[in-house]
C-alpha positions in Angstrom: 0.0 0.0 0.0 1.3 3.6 -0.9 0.7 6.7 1.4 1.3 8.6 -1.1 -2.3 7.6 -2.9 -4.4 7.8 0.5 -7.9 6.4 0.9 -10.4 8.4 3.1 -13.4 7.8 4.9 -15.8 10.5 5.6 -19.7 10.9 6.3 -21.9 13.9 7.7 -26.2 13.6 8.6 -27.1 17.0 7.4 -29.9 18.3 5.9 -28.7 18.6 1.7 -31.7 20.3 0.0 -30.6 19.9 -3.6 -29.1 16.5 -3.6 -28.8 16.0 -7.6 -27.2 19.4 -8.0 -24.7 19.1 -4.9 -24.1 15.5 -6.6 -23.0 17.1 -9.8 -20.9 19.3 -8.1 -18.7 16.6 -6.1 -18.4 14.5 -9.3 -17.2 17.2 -11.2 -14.9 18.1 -8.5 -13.5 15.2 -8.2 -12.9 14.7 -11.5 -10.9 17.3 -11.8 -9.1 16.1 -9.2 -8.4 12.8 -10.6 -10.0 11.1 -7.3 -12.1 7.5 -7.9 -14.1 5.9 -5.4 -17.7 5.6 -4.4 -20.1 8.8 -3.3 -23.7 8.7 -1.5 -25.5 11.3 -1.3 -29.4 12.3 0.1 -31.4 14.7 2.1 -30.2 13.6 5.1 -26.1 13.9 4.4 -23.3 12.7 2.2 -21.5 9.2 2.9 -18.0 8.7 0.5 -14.7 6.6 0.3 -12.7 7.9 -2.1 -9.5 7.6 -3.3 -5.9 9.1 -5.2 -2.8 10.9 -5.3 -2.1 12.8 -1.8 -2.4 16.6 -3.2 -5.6 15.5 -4.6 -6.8 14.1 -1.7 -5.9 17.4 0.6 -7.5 19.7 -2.1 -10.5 17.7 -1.8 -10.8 18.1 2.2 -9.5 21.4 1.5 -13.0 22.4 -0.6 -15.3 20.0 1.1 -14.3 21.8 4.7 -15.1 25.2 2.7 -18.6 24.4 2.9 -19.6 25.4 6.3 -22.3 22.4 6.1 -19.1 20.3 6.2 -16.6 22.8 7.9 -16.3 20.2 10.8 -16.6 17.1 8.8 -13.9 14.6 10.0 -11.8 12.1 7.2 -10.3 8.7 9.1 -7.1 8.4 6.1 -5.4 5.0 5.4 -2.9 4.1 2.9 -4.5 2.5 -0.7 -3.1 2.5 -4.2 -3.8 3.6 -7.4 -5.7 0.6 -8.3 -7.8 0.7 -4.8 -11.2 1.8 -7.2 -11.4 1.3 -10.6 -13.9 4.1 -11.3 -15.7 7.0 -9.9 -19.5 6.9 -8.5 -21.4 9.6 -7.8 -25.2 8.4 -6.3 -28.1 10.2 -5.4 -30.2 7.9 -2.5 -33.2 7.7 -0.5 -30.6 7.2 2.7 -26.3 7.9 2.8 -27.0 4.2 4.5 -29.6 1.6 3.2 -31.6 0.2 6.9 -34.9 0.9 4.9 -36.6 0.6 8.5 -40.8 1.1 8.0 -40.8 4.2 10.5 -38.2 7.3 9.2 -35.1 7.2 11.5 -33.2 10.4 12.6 -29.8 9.5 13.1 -28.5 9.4 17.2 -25.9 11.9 17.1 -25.6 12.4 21.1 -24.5 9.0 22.2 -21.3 8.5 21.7 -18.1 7.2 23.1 -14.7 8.6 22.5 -12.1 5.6 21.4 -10.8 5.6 25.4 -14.5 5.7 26.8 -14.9 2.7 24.8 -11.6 1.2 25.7 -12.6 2.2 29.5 -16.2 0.0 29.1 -14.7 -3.0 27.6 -12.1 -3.6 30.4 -14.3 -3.0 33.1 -15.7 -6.5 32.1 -18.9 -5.8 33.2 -21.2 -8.8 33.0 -25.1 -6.0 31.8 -22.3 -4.6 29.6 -23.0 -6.4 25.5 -20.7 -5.2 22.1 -22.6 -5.7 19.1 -21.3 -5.6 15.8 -24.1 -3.9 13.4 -22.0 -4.9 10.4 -22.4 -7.5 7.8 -21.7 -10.9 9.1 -18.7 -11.7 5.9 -17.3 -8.5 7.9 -17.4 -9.3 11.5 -16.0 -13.0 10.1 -12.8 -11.0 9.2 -12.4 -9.4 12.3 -14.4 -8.2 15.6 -13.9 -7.1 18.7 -13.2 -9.7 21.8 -16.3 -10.9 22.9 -18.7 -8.9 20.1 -22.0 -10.5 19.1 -22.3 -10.1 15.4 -25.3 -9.9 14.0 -26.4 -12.1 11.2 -27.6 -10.1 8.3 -25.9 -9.9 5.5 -26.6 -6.3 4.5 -27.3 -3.3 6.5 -30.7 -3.3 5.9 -31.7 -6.8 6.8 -30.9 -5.3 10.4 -34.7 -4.3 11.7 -35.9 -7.6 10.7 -32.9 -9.0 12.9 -32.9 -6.5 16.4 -35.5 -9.0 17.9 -33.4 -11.9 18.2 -31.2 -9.5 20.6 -34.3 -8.7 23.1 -33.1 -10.4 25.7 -30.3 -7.5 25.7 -32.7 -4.8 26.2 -31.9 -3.9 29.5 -28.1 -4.3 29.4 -26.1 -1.4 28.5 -25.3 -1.7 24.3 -22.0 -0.6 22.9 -22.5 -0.8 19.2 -19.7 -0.3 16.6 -19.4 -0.6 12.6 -16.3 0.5 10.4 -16.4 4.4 10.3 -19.0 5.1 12.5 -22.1 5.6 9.9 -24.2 2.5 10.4 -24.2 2.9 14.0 -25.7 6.1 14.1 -28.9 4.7 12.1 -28.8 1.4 14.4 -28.7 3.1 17.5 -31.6 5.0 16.5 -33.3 1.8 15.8 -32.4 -0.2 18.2 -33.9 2.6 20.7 -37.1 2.8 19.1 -37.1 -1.1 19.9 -37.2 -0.5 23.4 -33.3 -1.3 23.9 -33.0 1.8 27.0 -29.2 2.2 27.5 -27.5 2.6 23.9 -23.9 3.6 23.3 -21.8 3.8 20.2 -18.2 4.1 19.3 -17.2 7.4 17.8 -15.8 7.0 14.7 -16.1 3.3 14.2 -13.6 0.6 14.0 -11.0 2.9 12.3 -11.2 5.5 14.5 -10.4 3.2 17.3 -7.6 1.4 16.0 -5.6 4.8 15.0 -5.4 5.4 19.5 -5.2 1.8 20.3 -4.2 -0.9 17.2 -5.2 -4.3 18.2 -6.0 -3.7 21.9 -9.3 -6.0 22.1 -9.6 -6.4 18.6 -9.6 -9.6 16.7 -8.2 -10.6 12.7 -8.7 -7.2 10.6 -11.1 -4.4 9.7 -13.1 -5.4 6.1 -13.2 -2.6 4.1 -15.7 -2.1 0.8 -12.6 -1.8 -1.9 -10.6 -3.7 -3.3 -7.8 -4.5 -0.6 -10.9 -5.9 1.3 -9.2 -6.3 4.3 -6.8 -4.2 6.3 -4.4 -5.5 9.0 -3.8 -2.9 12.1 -0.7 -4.5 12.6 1.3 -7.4 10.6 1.9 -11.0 11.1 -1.3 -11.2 13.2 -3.4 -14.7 13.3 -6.4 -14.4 11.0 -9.7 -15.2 13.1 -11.7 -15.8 9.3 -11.7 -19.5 8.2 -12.2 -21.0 5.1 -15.8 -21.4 4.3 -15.1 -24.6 2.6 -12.1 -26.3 4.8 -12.0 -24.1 8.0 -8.7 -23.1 7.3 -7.8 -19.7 8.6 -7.8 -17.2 6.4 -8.3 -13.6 5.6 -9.0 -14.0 1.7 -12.3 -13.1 0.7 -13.5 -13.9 -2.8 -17.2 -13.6 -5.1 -18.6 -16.5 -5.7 -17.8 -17.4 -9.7 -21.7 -18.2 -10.3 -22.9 -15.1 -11.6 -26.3 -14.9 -10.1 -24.9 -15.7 -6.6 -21.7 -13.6 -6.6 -21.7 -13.4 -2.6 -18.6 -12.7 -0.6 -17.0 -15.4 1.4 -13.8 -16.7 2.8 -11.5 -19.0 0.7 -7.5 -19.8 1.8 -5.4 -20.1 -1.2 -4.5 -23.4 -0.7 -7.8 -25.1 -0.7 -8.8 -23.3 -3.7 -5.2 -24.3 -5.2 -6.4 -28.2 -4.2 -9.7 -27.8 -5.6 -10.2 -25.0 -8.5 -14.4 -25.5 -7.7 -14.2 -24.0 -4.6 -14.0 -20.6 -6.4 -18.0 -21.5 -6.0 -19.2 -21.0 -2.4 -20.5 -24.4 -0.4 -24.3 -23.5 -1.2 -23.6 -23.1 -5.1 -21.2 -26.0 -4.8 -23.4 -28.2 -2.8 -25.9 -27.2 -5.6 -24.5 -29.0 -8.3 -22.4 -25.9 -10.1 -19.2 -26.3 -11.5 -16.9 -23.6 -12.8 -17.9 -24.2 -15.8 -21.8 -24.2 -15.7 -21.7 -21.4 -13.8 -19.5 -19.6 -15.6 -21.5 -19.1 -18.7 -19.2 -15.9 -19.7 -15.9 -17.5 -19.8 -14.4 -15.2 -17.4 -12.2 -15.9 -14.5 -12.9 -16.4 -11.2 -13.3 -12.9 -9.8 -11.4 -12.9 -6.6 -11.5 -9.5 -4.6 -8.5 -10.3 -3.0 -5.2 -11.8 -3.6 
């Protein structure tokens, strides 16, 4: 990875009136720029990862931070490389952050915990203390913190179907994380409205976290939505992700070759160097695919990280 072509993270809730216009304005910005990566935009806020060379990047805080909507907007930065996004995306959406709950959500925006508060809370050990993980479950199988329960939803919005199978938690203090902070802000909110009465979040998400402390109480690595997939706080550290097909540890994810399945999951190099048809995940496998019926294109196995 090169720190020279920085990656940032960066999301604000507030209110945008002219979404498509202020849309057209970022992509043209970054454009110019010569910055790729993925941009959400709504009503509510703006939610982007985006990537490039490191004067680009600064210019691009630089006029974002000039908007006194976004004035006090913080960026979490990690190191990428050219290649981290192959294109530029600039959305308009309903939400910065599908949950799609039936009743309108505000985000909670006065319930958070600095990265030492949080620290503070986990050590204490307190037995009506519970971490939940609001992320994807291929994401918390990468890496989570010690003890977290991980929800099992495989995207964001599958959440409100999934809070009532943590009621038994209602009256235990919650401290809920994600990566960079944005999902939580929309689960806390929903998990309140459930009836869950003491609800905490970590400020800045996993990454914000891991820049005070590294590894302390964390397990494996962080998942992150390009194409390194993973990032390691530290090196040489055990992988806690296992091989959905052998068990193996491992830290590779890869999309499944059949085309209408495509989902994410964990596969070690040397099973899939063993047996080529486990570039298909166990259900598609156990299915009767092979690489070849499923690949009707002719394509490669597309493997989202090496």
């Amino acid at each position: 990875m090169d720190a020279d072509y920085p990656v940032i993270l960066y999301y604000k809730y507030v209110p945008i009136h002219d979404p498509e216009h202020f849309a057209a304005d970022q992509r043209a910005l970054c454009r110019e720029l010569g910055l790729k990566g993925r941009l959400l935009i709504a009503t509510e806020g703006i939610n982007g990862t985006l990537a490039g060379p490191r004067d680009s990047v600064e210019k691009y805080m630089e006029a974002l931070r000039a908007d006194a909507r976004f004035a006090d907007i913080e960026f979490k930065l990690s190191a990428g490389a050219p290649d981290t996004f192959p294109r530029l995306a600039v959305k308009v959406r309903k939400e910065i952050v599908t949950l799609g709950a039936n009743t309108p959500l505000q985000a909670d925006l006065d319930n958070h915990l600095s990265p030492a508060q949080w620290k503070e809370k986990l050590e204490a050990a307190d037995p009506e203390v519970v971490v939940v993980d609001v992320r994807n479950n291929y994401e918390s199988a990468a890496g989570k913190f010690e003890g977290a329960i991980a929800c099992e939803i495989e995207y964001f919005r599958e959440l409100p179907a999934y809070v009532e199978q943590l009621a038994e938690n209602k009256d235990k203090t919650v401290l809920m994380y994600c990566t960079g902070g944005i999902r939580c802000e929309k689960a806390s909110a929903l998990f309140r409205s459930q009836g869950f009465k003491k609800v905490f979040q970590l400020h800045g998400g996993i990454v914000n976290y891991q820049k005070e402390f590294g590894n302390e109480h964390w397990l494996g690595e962080c998942f992150v939505f390009d194409k390194r997939m993973t990032v390691p706080v530290e090196q040489n550290l055990t992988p806690i992700g296992s091989c959905a097909h052998t068990g193996r540890s491992s830290s590779r994810f890869v999309n499944c070759l059949h085309d209408p399945c495509h989902r994410l999951f964990i596969l070690s190099e040397e099973t899939e160097r063993e047996n080529p048809e486990t570039v298909l995940c166990p259900d598609c496998l156990s299915a009767g695919w092979t690489r070849v019926t499923a690949d009707y294109k002719g394509s490669p196995a597309r493997l989202a990280r090496v």
